[in-house]
N, C-alpha and C positions, 0 to 999 in steps of 0.2 A: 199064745203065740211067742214064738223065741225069736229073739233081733240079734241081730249082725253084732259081734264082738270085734274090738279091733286091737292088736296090740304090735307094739315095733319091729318086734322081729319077725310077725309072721305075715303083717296085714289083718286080711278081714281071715277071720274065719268061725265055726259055726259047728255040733253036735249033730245035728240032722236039719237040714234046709227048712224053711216052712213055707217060702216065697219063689217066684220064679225065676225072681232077679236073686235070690240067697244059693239060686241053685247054680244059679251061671257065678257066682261067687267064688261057691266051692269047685265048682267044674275046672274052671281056665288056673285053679290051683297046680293041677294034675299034668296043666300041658308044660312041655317040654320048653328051656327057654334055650338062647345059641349063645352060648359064649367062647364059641369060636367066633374071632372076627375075619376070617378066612373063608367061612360056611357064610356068615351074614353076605360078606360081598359078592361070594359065589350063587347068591340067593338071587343077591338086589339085580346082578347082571342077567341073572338069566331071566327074572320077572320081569325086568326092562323090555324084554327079547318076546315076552306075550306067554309066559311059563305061568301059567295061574297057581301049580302047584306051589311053586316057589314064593309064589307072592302070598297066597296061603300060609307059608309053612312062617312070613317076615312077620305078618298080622299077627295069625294064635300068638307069638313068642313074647312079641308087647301087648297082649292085652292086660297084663298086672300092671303095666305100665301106667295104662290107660287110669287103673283103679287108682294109682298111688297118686298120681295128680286130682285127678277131680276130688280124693276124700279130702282132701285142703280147701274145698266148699262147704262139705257137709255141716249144719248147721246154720248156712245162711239162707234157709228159706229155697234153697235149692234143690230140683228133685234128684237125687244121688242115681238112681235108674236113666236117666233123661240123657245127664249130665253123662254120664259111660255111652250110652249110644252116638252123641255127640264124639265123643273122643276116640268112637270106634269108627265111623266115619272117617275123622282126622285120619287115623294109621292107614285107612284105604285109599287115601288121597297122598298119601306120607309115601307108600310104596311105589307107586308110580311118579312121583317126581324128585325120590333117592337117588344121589348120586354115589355110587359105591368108592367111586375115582379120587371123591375130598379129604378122602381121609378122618372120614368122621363117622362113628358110631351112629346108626339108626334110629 
């Protein structure tokens, strides 16, 4: 079985997945992130507005996010799969109470 490598510059990454959570790993690798902060806001207002796509499009874009906080658990007896659905959660509760207007990053 081959396990999850991790290194600074790139995160997690992996030769060919073996796991389902290795796979969602390598996957949300591919997705697209915004670093327009003009698209972000033009996001957050219009997902405020009941735009699912948009609120869609806030989510996929932190889900490495997601990864790069929880692996500052990993190793304490913490399940690393658990711990991302948790913080995937978070971002879906994050996009509906963004306020694009504060002048602060997502």
């Amino acid at each position: 079985m081959e396990h999850v490598t991790e290194t600074r510059s790139k995160g997690f990454f992996r030769s060919s997945p073996s796991t389902a959570f290795d796979q969602y790993l390598h996957d949300i690798q591919k997705l697209p992130l915004i670093s327009d902060p003009l698209e972000e806001r033009r996001l957050a207002r219009r997902a405020q507005k009941g735009d699912e796509k948009a609120a869609e499009r806030l989510v996929t874009a932190n889900l490495r996010f997601v990864i790069s906080y929880v692996k500052k658990y990993q190793g304490h007896g913490l399940d690393l799969s658990e711990l991302v659905a948790i913080g995937n959660e978070g971002l879906l509760k994050a996009v509906k109470k963004f306020d694009p207007d504060q002048g602060v990053k997502f």
